[in-house]
Biotite code that builds the C-alpha atoms (Angstrom):
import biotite.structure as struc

atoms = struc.array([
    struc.Atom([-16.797, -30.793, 40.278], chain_id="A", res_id=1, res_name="UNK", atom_name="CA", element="C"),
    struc.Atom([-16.621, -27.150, 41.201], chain_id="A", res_id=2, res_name="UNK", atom_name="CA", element="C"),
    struc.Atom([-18.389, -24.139, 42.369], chain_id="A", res_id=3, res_name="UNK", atom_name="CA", element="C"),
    struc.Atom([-17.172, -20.652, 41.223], chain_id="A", res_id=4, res_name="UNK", atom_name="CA", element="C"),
    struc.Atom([-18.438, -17.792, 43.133], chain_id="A", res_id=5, res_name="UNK", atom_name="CA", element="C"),
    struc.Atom([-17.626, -13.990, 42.560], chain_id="A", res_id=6, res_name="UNK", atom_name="CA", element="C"),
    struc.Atom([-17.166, -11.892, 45.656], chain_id="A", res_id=7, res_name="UNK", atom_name="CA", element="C"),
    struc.Atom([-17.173, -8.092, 45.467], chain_id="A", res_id=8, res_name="UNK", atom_name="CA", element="C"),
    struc.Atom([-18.002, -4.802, 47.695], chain_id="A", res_id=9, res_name="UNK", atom_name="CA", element="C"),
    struc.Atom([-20.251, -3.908, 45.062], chain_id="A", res_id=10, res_name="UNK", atom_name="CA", element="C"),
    struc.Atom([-24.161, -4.350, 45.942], chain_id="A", res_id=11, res_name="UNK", atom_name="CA", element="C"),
    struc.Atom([-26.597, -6.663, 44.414], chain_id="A", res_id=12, res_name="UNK", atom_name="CA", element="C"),
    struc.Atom([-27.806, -4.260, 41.430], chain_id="A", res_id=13, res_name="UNK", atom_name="CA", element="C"),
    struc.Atom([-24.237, -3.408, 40.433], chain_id="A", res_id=14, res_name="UNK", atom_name="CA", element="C"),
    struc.Atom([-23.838, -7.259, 40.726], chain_id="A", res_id=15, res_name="UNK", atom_name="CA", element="C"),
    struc.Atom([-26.638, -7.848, 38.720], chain_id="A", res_id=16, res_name="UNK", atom_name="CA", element="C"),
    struc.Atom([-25.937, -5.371, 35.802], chain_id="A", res_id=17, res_name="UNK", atom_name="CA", element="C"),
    struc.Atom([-22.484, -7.075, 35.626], chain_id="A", res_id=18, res_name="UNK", atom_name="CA", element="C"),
    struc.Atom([-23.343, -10.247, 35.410], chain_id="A", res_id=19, res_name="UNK", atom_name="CA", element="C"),
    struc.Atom([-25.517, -9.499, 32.613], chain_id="A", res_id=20, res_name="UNK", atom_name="CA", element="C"),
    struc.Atom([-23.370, -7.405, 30.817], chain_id="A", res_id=21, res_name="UNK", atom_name="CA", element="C"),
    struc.Atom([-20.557, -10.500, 30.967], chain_id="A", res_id=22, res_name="UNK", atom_name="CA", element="C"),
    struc.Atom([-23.405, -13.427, 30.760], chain_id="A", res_id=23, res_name="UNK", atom_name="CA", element="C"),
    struc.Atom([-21.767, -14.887, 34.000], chain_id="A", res_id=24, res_name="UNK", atom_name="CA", element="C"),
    struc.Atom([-23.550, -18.253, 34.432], chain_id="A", res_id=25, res_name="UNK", atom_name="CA", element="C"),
    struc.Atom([-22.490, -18.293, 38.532], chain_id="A", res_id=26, res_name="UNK", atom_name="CA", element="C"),
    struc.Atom([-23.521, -15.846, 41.659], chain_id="A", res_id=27, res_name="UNK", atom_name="CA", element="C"),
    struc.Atom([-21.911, -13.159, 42.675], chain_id="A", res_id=28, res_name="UNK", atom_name="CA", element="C"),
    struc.Atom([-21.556, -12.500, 46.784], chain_id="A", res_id=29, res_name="UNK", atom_name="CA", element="C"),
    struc.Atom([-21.948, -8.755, 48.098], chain_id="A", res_id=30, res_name="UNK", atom_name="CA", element="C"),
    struc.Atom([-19.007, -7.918, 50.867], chain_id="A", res_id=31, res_name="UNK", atom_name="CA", element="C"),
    struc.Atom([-20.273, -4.216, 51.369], chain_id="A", res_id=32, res_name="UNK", atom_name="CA", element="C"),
    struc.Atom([-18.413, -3.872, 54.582], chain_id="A", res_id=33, res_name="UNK", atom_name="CA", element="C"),
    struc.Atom([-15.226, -5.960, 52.774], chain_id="A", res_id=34, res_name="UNK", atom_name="CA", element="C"),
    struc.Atom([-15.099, -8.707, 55.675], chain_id="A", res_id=35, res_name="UNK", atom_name="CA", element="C"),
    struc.Atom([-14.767, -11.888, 53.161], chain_id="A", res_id=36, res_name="UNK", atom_name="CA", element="C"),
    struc.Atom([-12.150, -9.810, 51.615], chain_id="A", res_id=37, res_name="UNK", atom_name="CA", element="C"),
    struc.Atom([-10.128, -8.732, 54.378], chain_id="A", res_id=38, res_name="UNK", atom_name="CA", element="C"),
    struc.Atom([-9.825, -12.329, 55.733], chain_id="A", res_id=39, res_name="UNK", atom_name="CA", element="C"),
    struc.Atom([-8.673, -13.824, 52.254], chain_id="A", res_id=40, res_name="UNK", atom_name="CA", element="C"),
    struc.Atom([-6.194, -11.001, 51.941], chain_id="A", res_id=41, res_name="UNK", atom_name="CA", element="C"),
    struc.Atom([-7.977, -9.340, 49.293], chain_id="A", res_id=42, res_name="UNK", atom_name="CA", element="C"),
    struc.Atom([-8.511, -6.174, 50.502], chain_id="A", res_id=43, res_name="UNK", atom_name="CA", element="C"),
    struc.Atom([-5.463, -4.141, 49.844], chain_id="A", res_id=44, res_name="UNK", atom_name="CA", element="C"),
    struc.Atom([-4.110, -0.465, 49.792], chain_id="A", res_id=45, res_name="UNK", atom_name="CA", element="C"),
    struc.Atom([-3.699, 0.444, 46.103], chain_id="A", res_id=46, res_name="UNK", atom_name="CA", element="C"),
    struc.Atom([-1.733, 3.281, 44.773], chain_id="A", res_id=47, res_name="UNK", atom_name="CA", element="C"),
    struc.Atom([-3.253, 5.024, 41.195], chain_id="A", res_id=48, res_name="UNK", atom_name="CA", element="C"),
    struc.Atom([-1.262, 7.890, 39.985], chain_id="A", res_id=49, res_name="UNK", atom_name="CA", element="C"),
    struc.Atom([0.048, 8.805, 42.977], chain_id="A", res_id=50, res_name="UNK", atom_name="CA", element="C"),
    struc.Atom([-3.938, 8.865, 45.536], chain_id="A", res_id=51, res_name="UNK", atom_name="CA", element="C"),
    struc.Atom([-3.483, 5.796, 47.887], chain_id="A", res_id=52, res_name="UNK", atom_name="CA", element="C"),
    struc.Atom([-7.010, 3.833, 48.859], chain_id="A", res_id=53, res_name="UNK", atom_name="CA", element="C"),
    struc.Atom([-8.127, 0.924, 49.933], chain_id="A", res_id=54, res_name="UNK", atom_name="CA", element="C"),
    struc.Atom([-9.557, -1.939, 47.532], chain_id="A", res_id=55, res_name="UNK", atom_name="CA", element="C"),
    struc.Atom([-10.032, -5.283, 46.261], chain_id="A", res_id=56, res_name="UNK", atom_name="CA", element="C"),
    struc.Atom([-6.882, -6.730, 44.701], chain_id="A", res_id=57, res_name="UNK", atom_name="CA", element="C"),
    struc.Atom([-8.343, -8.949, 41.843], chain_id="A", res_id=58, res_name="UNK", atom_name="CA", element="C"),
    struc.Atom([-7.932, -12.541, 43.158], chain_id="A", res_id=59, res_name="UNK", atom_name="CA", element="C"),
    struc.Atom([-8.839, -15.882, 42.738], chain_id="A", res_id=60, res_name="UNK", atom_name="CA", element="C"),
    struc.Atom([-9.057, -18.937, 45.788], chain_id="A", res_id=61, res_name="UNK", atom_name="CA", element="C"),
    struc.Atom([-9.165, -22.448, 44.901], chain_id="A", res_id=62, res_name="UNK", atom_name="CA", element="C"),
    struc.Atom([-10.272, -24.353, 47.418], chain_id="A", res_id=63, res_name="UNK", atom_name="CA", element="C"),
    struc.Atom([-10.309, -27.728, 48.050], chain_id="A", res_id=64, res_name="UNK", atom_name="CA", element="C"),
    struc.Atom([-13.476, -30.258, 49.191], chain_id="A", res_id=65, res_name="UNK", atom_name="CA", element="C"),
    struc.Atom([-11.660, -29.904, 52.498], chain_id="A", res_id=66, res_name="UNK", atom_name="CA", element="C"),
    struc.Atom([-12.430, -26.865, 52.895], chain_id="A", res_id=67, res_name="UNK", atom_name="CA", element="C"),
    struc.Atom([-8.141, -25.667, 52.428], chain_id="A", res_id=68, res_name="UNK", atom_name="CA", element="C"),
    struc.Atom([-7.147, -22.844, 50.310], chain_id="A", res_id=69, res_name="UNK", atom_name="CA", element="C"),
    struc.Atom([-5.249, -25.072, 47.365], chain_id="A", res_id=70, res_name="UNK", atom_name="CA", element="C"),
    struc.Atom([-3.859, -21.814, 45.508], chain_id="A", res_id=71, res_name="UNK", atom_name="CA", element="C"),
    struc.Atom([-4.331, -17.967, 45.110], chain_id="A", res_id=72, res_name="UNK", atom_name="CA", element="C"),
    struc.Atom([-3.443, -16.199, 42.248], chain_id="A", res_id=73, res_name="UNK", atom_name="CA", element="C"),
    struc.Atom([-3.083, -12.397, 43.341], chain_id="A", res_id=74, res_name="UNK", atom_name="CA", element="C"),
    struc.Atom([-3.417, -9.181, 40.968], chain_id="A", res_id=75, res_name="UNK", atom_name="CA", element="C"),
    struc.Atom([-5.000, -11.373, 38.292], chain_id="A", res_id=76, res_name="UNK", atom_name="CA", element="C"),
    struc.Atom([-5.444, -10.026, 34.825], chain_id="A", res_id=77, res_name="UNK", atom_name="CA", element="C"),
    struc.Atom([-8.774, -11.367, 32.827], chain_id="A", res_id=78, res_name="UNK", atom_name="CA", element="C"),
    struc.Atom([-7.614, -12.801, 29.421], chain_id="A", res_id=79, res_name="UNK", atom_name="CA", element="C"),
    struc.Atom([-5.957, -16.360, 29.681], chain_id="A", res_id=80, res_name="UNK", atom_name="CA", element="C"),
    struc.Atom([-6.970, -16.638, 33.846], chain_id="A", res_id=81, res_name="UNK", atom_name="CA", element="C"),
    struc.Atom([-9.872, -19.363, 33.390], chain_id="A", res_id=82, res_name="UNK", atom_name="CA", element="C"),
    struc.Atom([-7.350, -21.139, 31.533], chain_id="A", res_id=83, res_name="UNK", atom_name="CA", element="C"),
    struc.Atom([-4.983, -21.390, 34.574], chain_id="A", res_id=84, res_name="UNK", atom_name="CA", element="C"),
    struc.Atom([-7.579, -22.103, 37.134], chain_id="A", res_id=85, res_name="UNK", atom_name="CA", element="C"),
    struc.Atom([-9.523, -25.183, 35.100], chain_id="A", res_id=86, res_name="UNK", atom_name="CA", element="C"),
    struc.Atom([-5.661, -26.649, 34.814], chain_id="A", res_id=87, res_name="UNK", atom_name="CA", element="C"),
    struc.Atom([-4.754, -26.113, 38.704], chain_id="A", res_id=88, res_name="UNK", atom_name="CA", element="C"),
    struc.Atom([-8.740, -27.253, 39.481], chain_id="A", res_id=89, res_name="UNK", atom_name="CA", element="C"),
    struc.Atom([-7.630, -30.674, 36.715], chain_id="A", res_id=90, res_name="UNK", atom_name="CA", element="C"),
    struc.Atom([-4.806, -31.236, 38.756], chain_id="A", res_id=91, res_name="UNK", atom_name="CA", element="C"),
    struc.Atom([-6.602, -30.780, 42.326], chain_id="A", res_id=92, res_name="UNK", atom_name="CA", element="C"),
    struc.Atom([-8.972, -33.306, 41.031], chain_id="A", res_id=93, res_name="UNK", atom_name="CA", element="C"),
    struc.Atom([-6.465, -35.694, 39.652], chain_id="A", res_id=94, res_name="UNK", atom_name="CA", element="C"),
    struc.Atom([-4.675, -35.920, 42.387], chain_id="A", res_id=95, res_name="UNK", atom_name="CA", element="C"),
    struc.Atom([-7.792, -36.785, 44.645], chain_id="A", res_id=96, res_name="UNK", atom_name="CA", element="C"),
    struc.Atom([-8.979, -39.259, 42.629], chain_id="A", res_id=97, res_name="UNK", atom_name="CA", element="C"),
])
């Protein structure tokens, strides 16, 4: 089995509105003050034409039943990403079996 869970700065009404809008069926963390993202690496300068900030880089942790990062996928983009996660989660599993 698994547990997803979606961590952003973003605060619980901003969480709520998106999880609506997308029909997410899992919860969504708030990190106002970024400290979940900072230790997974997540929070990350970002350059947009030209203005440098800070911000969350769009990534995704697997982690095993242990408790150990498995694999990170770093400046994800949406479409296809599920696909690659259930495969690498499959293959956790398998190989724990």
């Amino acid at each position: 089995g698994a547990v997803v869970l979606g961590v952003s700065p973003d605060d619980q009404g901003s969480h709520a509105d998106f999880r609506d809008k997308f029909e997410l069926n899992f919860p969504l963390l708030v990190d106002t003050d970024h400290k979940v993202a900072e230790q997974y690496g997540a929070w990350r300068e970002k350059n947009m034409y030209g203005k440098k900030s800070m911000g969350i880089q769009r990534s995704t942790f697997l982690i095993g039943a242990d408790g150990v990062v498995k694999k990170v996928w770093k400046r994800v983009k949406v479409d296809g990403h599920d696909d690659q996660v259930l495969e690498a989660l499959q293959s956790l599993t398998a190989k724990s079996s």
